[in-house]
C-alpha positions as CSV (number, residue, x, y, z in Angstrom):
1,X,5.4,5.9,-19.6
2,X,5.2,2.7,-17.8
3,X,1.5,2.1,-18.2
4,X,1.4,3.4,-21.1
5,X,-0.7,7.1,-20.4
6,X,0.8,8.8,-23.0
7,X,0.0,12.5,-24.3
8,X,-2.1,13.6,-26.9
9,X,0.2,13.8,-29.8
10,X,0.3,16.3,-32.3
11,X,3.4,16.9,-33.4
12,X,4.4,17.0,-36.6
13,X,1.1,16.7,-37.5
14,X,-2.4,15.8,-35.7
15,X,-2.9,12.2,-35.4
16,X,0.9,11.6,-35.8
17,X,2.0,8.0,-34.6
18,X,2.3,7.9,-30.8
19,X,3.4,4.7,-29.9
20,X,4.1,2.7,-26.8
21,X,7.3,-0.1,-26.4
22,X,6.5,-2.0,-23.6
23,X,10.7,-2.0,-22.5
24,X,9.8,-0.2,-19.0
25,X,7.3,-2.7,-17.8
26,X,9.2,-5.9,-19.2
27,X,12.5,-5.0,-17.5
28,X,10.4,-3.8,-13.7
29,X,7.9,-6.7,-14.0
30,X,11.0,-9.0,-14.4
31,X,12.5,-7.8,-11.8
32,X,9.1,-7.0,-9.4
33,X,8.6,-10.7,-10.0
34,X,12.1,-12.1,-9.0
35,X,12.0,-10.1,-6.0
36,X,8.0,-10.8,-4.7
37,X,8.9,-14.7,-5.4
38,X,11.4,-14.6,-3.1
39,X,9.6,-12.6,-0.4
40,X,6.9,-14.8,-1.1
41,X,8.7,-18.5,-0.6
42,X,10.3,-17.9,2.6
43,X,8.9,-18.1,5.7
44,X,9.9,-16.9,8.3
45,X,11.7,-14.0,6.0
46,X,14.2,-13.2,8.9
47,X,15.6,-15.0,11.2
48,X,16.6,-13.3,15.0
49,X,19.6,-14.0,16.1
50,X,20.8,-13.3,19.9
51,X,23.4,-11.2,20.5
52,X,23.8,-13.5,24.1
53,X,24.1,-17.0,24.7
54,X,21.6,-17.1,27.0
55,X,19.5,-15.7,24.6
56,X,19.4,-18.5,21.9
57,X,16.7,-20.1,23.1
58,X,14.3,-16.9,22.2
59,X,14.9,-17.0,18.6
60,X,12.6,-19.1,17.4
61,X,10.5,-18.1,19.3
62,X,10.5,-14.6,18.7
63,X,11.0,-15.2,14.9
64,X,7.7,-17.0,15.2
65,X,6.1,-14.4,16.9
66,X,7.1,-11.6,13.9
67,X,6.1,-13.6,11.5
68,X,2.4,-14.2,13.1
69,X,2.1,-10.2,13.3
70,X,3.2,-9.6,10.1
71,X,1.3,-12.5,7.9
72,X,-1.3,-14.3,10.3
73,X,-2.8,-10.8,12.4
74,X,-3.8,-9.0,9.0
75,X,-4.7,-12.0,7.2
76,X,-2.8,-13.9,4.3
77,X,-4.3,-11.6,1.2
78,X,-3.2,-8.1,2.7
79,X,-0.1,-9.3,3.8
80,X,0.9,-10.2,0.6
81,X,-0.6,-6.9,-1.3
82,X,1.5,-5.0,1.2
83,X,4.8,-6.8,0.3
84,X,3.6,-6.6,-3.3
85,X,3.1,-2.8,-3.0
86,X,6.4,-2.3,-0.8
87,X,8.7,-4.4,-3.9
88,X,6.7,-1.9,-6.5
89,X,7.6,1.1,-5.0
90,X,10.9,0.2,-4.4
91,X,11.5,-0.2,-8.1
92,X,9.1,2.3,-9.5
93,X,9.8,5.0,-7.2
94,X,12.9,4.1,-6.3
95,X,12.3,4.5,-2.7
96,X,10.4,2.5,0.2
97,X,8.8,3.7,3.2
98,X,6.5,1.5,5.5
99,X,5.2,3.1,8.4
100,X,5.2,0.9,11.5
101,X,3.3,2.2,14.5
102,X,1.9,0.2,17.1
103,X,-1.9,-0.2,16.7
104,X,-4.6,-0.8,19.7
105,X,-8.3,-1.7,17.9
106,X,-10.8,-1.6,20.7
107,X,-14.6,-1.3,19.5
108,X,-17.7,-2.3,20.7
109,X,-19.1,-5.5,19.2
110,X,-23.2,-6.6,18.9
111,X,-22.9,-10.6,17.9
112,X,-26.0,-12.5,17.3
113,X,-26.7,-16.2,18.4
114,X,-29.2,-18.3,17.8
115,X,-30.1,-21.2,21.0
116,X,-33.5,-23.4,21.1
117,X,-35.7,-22.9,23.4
118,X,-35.7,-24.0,26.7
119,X,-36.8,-27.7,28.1
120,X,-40.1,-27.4,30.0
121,X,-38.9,-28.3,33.3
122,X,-35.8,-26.3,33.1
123,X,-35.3,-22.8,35.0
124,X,-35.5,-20.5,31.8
125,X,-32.9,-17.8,34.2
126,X,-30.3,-20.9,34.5
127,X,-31.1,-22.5,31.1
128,X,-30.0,-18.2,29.8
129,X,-26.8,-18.2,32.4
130,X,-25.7,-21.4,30.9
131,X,-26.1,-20.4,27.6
132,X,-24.1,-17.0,28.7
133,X,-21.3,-18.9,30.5
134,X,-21.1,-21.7,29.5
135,X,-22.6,-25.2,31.6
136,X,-20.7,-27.7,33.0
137,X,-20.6,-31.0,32.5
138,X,-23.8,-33.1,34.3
139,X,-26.4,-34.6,35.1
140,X,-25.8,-36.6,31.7
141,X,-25.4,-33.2,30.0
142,X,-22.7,-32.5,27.3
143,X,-20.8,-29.4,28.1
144,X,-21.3,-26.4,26.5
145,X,-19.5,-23.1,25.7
146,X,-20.7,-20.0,26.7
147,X,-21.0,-16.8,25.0
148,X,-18.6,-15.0,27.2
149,X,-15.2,-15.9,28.3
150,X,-14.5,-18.1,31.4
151,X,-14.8,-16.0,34.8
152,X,-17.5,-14.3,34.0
153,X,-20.5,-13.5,35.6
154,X,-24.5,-12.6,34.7
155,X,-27.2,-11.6,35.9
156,X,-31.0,-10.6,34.9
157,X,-31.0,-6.6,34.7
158,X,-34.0,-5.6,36.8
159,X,-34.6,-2.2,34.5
160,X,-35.6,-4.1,31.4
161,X,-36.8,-8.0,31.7
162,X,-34.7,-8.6,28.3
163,X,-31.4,-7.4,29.2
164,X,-29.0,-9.3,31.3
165,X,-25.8,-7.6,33.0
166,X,-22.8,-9.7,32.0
167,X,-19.5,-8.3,33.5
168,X,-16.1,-10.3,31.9
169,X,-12.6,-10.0,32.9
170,X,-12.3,-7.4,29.7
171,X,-15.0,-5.4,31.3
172,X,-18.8,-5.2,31.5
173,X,-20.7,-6.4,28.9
174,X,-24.9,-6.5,27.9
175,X,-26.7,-9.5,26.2
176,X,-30.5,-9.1,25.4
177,X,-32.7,-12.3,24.9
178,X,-35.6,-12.2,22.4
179,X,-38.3,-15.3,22.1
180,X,-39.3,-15.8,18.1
181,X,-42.6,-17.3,16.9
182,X,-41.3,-20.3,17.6
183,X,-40.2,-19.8,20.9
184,X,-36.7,-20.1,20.2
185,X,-34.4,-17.5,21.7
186,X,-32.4,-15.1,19.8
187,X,-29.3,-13.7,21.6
188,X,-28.1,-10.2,21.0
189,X,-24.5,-10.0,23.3
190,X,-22.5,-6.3,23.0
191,X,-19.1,-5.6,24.7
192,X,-15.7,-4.1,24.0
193,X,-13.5,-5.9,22.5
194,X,-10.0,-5.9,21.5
195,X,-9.9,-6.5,17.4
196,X,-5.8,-5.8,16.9
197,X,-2.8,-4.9,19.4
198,X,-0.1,-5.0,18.6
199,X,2.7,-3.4,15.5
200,X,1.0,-3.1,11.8
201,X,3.2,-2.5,8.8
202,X,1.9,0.5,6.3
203,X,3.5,1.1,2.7
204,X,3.7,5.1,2.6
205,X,3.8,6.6,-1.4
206,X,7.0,9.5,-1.2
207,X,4.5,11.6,-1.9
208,X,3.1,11.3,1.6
209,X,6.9,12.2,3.4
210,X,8.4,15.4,3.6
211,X,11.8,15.2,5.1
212,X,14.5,18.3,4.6
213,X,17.2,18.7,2.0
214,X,20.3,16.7,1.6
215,X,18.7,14.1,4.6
216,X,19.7,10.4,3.7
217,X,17.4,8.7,6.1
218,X,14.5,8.9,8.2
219,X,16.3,8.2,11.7
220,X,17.0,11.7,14.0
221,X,20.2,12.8,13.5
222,X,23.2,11.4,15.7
223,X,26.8,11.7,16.5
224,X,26.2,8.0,14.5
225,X,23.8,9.0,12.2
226,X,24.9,12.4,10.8
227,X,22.9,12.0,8.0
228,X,19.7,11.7,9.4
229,X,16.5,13.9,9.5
230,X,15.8,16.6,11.8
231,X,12.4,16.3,11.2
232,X,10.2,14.1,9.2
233,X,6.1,14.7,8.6
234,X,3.8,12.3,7.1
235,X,0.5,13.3,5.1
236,X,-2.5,10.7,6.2
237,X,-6.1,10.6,6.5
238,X,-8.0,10.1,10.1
239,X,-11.8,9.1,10.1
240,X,-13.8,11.5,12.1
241,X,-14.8,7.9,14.1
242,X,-10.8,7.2,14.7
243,X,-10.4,10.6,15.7
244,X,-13.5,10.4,18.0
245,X,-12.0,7.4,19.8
246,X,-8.1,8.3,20.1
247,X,-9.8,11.8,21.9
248,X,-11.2,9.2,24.5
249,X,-8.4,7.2,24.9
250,X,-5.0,7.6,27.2
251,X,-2.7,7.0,25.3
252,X,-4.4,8.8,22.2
253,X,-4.9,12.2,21.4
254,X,-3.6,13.8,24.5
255,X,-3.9,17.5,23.6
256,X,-7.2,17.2,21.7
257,X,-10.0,19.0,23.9
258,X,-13.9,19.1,22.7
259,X,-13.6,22.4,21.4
260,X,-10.9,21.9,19.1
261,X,-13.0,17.9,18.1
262,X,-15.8,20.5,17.4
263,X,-13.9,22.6,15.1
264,X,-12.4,19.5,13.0
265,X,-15.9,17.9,12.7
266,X,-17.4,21.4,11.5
267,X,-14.5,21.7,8.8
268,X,-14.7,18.2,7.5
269,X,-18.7,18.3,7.1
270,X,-18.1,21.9,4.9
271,X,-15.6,19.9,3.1
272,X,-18.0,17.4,2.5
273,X,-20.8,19.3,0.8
274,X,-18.0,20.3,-2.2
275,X,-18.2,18.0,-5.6
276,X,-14.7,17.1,-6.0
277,X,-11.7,17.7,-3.8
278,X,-9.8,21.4,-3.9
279,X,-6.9,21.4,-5.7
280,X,-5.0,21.7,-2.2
281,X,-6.3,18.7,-0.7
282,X,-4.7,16.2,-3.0
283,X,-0.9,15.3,-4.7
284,X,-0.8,16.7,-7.9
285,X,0.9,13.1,-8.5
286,X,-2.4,11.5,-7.4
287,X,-4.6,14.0,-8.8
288,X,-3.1,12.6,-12.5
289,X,-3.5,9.1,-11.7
290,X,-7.4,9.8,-11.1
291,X,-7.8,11.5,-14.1
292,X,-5.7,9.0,-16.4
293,X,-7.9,6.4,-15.0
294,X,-11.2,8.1,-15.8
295,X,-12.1,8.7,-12.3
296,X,-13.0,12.1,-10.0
297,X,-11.7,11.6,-6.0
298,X,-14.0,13.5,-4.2
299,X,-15.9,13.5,0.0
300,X,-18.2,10.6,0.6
301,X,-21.8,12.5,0.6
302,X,-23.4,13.2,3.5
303,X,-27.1,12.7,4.1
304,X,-27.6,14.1,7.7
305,X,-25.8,16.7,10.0
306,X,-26.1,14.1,13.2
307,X,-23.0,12.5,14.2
308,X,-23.8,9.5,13.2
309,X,-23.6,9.7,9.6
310,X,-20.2,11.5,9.3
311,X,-18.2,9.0,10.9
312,X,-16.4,8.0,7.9
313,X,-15.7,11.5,6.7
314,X,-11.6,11.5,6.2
315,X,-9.7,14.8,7.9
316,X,-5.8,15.6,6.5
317,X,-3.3,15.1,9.3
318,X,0.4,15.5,9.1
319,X,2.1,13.2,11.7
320,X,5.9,15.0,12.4
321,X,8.7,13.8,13.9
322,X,10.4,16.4,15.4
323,X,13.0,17.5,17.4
324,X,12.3,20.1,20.2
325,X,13.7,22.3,23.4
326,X,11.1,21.0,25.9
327,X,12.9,22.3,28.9
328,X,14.6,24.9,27.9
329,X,17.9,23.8,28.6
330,X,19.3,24.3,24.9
331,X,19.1,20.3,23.9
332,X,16.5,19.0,21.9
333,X,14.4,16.0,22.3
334,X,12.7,13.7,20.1
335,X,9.2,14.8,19.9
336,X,6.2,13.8,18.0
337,X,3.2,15.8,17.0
338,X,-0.5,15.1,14.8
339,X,-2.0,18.0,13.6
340,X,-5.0,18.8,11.5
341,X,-3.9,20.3,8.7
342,X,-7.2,22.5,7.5
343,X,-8.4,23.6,11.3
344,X,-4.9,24.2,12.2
345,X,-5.5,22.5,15.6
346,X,-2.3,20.6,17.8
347,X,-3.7,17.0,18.3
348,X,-1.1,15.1,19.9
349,X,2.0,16.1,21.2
350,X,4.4,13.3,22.9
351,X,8.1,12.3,23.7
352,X,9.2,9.8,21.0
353,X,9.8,7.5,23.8
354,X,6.6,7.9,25.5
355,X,4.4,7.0,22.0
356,X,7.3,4.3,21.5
357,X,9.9,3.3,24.3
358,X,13.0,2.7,23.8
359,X,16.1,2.8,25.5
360,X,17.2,4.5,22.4
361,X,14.7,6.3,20.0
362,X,13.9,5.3,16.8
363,X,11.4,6.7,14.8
364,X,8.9,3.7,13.5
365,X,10.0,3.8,9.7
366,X,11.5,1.1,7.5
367,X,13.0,2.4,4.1
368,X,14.9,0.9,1.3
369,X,16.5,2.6,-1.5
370,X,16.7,1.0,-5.2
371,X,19.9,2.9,-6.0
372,X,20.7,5.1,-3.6
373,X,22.5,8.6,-4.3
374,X,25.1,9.9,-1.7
375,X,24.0,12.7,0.5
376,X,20.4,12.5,-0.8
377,X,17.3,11.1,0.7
378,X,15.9,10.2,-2.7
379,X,17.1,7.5,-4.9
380,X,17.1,6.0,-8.4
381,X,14.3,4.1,-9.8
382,X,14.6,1.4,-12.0
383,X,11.9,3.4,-14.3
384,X,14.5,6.3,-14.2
385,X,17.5,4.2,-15.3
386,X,15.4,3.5,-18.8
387,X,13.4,6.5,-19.3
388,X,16.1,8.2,-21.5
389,X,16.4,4.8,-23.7
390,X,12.2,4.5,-23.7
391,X,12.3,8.2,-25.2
392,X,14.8,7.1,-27.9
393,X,12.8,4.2,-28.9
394,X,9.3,5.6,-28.9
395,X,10.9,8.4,-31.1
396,X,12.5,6.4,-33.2
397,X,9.2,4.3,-33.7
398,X,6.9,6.8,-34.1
399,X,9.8,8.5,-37.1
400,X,9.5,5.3,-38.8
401,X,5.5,5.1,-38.5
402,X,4.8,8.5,-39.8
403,X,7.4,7.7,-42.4
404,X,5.8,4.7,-43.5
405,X,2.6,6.2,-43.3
406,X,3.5,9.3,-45.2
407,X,5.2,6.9,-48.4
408,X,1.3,5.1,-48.6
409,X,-0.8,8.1,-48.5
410,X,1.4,10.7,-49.9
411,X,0.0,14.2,-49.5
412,X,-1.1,16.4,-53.0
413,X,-0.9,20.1,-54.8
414,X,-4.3,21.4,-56.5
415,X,-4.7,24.2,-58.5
416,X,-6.1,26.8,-56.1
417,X,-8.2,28.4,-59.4
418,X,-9.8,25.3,-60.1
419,X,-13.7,24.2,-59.2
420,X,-12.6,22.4,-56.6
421,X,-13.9,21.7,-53.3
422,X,-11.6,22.5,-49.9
423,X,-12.3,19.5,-48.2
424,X,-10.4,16.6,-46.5
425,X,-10.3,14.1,-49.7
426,X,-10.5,10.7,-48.7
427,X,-9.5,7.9,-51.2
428,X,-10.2,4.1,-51.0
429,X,-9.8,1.2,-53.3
430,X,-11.7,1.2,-56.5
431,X,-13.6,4.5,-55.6
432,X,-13.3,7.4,-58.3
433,X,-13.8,11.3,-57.9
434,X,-14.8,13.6,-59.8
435,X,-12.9,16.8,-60.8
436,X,-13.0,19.7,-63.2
437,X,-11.0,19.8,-66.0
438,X,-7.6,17.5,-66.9
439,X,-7.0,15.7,-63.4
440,X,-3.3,15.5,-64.2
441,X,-3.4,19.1,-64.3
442,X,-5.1,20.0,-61.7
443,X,-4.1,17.6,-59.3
444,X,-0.2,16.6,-58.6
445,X,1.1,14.1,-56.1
446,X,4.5,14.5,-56.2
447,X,6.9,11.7,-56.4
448,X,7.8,10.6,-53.0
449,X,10.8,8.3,-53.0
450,X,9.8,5.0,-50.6
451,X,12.4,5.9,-48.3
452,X,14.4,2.7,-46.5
453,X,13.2,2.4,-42.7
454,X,16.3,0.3,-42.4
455,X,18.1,3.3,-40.4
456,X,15.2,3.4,-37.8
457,X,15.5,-0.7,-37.1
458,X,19.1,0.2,-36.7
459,X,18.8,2.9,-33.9
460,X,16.0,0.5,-32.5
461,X,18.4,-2.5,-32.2
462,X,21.2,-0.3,-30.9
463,X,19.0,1.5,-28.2
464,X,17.9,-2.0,-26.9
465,X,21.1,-3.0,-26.4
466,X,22.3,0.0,-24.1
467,X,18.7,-0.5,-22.4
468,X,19.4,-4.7,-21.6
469,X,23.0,-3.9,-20.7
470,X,21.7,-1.2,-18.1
471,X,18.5,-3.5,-16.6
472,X,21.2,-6.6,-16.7
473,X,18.4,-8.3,-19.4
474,X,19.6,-10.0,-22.2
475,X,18.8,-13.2,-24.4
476,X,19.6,-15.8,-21.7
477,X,17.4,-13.9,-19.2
478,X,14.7,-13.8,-22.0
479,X,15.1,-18.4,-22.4
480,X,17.2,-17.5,-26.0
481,X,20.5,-18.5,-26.8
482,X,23.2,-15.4,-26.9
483,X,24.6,-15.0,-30.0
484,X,28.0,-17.1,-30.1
485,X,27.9,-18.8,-26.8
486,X,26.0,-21.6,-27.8
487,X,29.1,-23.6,-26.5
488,X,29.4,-22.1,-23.4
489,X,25.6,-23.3,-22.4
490,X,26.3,-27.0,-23.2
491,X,27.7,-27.8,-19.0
492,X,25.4,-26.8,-16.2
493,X,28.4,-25.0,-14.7
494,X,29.6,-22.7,-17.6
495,X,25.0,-22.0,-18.0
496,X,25.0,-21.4,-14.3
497,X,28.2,-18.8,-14.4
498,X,26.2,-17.1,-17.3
499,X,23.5,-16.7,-15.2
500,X,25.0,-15.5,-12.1
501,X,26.5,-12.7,-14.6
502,X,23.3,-11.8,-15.4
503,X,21.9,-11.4,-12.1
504,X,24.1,-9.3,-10.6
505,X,22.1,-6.4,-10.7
506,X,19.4,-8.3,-9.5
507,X,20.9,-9.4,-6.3
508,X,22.5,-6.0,-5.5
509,X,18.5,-5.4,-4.9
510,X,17.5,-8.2,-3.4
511,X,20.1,-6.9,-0.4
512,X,19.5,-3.6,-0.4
513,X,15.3,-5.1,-0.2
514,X,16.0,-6.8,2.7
515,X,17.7,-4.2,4.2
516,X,14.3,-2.3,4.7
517,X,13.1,-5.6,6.1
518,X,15.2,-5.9,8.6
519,X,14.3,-2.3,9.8
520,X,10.8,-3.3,9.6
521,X,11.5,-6.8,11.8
522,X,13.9,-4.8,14.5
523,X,10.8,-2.0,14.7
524,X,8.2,-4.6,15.1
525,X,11.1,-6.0,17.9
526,X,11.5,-3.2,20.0
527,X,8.0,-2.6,20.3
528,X,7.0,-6.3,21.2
529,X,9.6,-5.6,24.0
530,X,7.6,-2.5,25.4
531,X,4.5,-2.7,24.5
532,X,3.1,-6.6,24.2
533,X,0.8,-7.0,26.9
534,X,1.4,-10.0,29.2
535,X,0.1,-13.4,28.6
536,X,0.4,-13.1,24.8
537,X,0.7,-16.5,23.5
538,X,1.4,-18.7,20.4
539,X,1.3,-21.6,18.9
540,X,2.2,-23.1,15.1
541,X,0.6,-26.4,14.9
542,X,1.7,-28.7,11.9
543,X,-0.2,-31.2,9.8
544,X,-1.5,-33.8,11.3
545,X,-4.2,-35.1,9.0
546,X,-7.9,-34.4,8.4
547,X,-8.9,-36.0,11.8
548,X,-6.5,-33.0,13.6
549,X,-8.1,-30.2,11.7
550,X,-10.9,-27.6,13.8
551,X,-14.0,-27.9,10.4
């Protein structure tokens, strides 16, 4: 109903009016935009604030340092699609969830660099280390950069006359050198390197949580928090490469052994030879959205059986939060576990404080309710608040349309005796018909009084009003005048009032928004307190000019 994918209609009669008032998507894009301008013209979004006095000096620092991991790390466009998605679903569906665990990225990287060749009376072994490392200044040479960071070492590898042994303070690293026709050299360098570390922020769809009846938040339950969830899971998607690498890792897949690797690989390659997912795999919720927008979700194809062409393959995981007897001494623990959910197969399984210390657990969620219902997890959406009003209105339309349409092309009687044809009759302007005897005998239209649609406006006009007075819209919100306070819009402080009045609604959101957010910033806290590896710096350079700028 909000984009408009409306049913096949054909009630009362096949090819009946089915119409669409845009009144959902005026009254959430209003509000969508009001909220994503704000999020979007402030920066930082948050400000820390110490709890200490000897703390002070930390806040602007640390706010500086949230604000890099949450805009700068992912890159200016995503950031803002994921704030865009996170104020969406907080007024579509009534209810946001980000998912905020902390991410490593470590890969190997091939770069390729392009140097001249070397002088003629240059040592070609030192002319390739000081490309590698980087040459100091002398001899009335410029200094120059080197491929690999500072403290590094190479040396020729004796195995293959190419390949130079490079090891770095990350670890040991290759670099081949390759002479073209012209005898320039062409520079192949491959290491591991460390693409992200540090806390991401993911929008999950409610479709994705399961969390148990009559739970109001995502947070284990306390002696504080008696509402919370005694166990949360989380439906997502791991690459057969991801999975592949967290198996290596230490602080990955810890209870992931090669048999159990083998048995997820051989289950997501048969599920990669079906057509189209199975009707299991997918949300029913998602499964409509693919087939309103013409499309089929289905496996990547797979050309070859090797490893190396399945790596982006996608296996179902549920991620649960948990809380579990480990000892056996009657208390539980906060727990988490991964498992896959077609092989059936324990990936992980971890103290919540291990995955995510803490001197008190938290489970790495950020949620924000629209308009939140006591006792219940799930909220109300501002699609919901206007759904029984859209229903009225597109009902009433669609009356008045078939009324309408019924008064210009009346329907007609026929003598059932008569020569004529049993066919759909269609009439236009100036075209005649033939038929057997006295038409006006054997045809009758009977007199259809053009009935007044004026009741229909009426409804229309009422309904809208219920439908601005519950999305706090109205005239001044639309740039119009309300009828009869023209007067009371003549000062900027009686306009300003009116407007306040009209926002209230507005800015109970706008709070209850930026609740969530500061569940996301304290998550992103606490783990920058654990988890940041030493040395981590950062700087926020203003403008200086042109001259200051690095291109």
């Amino acid at each position: 109903k909000y984009r408009g994918w409306l049913p096949e209609k054909t009630y009362p009669h096949v090819g009946a009016a089915n119409t669409h008032p845009p009144i959902l998507q005026s009254a959430e894009l209003r509000a969508n935009a009001g909220l994503y301008n704000v999020l979007m013209t402030m920066r930082p979004l948050l400000s820390p604030k110490a709890l200490s006095r000897a703390n002070i000096p930390k806040e602007e620092r640390i706010g500086a340092l949230i604000d890099a991991q949450l805009w700068v790390d992912p890159g200016a466009e995503l950031a803002e699609r994921r704030f865009s998605d996170a104020v969406s679903a907080f007024l579509q569906d009534g209810q946001w969830v980000a998912f905020t665990p902390w991410a490593k990225d470590e890969r190997t990287v091939t770069q390729i660099s392009y140097r001249p060749a070397p002088p003629p009376l240059e040592d070609p072994d030192a002319y390739v280390q000081g490309i590698l490392l980087g040459r100091p200044p002398g001899n009335g040479s410029p200094p120059q950069a080197g491929l690999f960071p500072s403290g590094s070492t190479a040396a020729p590898d004796g195995e293959h006359p190419n390949r130079w042994r490079v090891t770095t303070p990350d670890g040991p690293a290759m670099a081949w050198i390759w002479e073209d026709e012209d005898g320039d050299l062409e520079i192949v360098t491959q290491r591991e390197k460390i693409l992200h570390q540090g806390p991401v922020f993911i929008n999950l769809a409610i479709s994705q949580v399961f969390v148990p009846t009559r739970s109001e938040n995502l947070q284990p339950p306390t002696e504080s928090n008696p509402g919370g969830a005694s166990s949360v899971f989380v439906k997502v998607k791991y690459r057969l490469d991801e999975i592949r690498r967290l198996q290596r890792q230490r602080n990955g897949f810890n209870w992931l052994d090669k048999k159990g690797l083998s048995e997820i690989e051989n289950s997501a390659r048969a599920a990669a030879g079906l057509p189209v997912s199975s009707p299991g795999d997918e949300d029913q919720l998602e499964r409509q959205k693919d087939e309103m927008e013409g499309r089929a979700h289905a496996q990547p194809d797979v050309q070859t059986t090797a490893r190396e062409g399945d790596a982006h393959l996608q296996v179902p995981m549920l991620i649960g939060f948990d809380q579990w007897d480990i000892d056996g001494d009657g208390l539980a623990e906060d727990v988490l576990w991964i498992i896959a959910v077609e092989t059936k197969i324990l990936c992980e399984a971890r103290l919540l404080t291990d995955k995510w210390p803490a001197d008190r657990p938290y489970r790495p969620f950020a949620e924000a309710c629209a308009i939140p219902v006591p006792g219940r997890y799930y909220g109300i959406s501002l699609l919901e608040l206007g759904e029984a009003l859209y229903d009225l209105v597109k009902g009433t339309l669609d009356i008045g349309f078939d009324a309408a349409h019924l008064g210009n092309l009346p329907f007609f009687f026929y003598t059932a005796s008569s020569q004529w044809r049993a066919e759909s009759i269609k009439l236009a302007a100036g075209e005649g018909y033939p038929v057997p005897g006295n038409p006006r005998e054997a045809v009758y239209f009977p007199a259809m009084a053009n009935r007044d649609q004026t009741w229909a406006w009426t409804v229309i006009g009422i309904a809208m009003q219920f439908f601005d007075r519950q999305m706090s819209l109205g005239p001044l919100q639309s740039g119009q005048v309300p009828q009869g306070k023209a007067s009371a819009l003549r000062t900027f402080g009686t306009t300003a009032a009116l407007l306040q009045q009209g926002d209230v609604r507005a800015d109970q959101l706008l709070i209850r928004l930026f609740g969530g957010l500061r569940q996301l910033y304290r998550n992103f806290h606490n783990m920058n307190r654990k988890l940041l590896p030493p040395g981590k710096e950062l700087r926020l350079l203003g403008w200086e000019g042109p001259r200051e700028l690095a291109y």
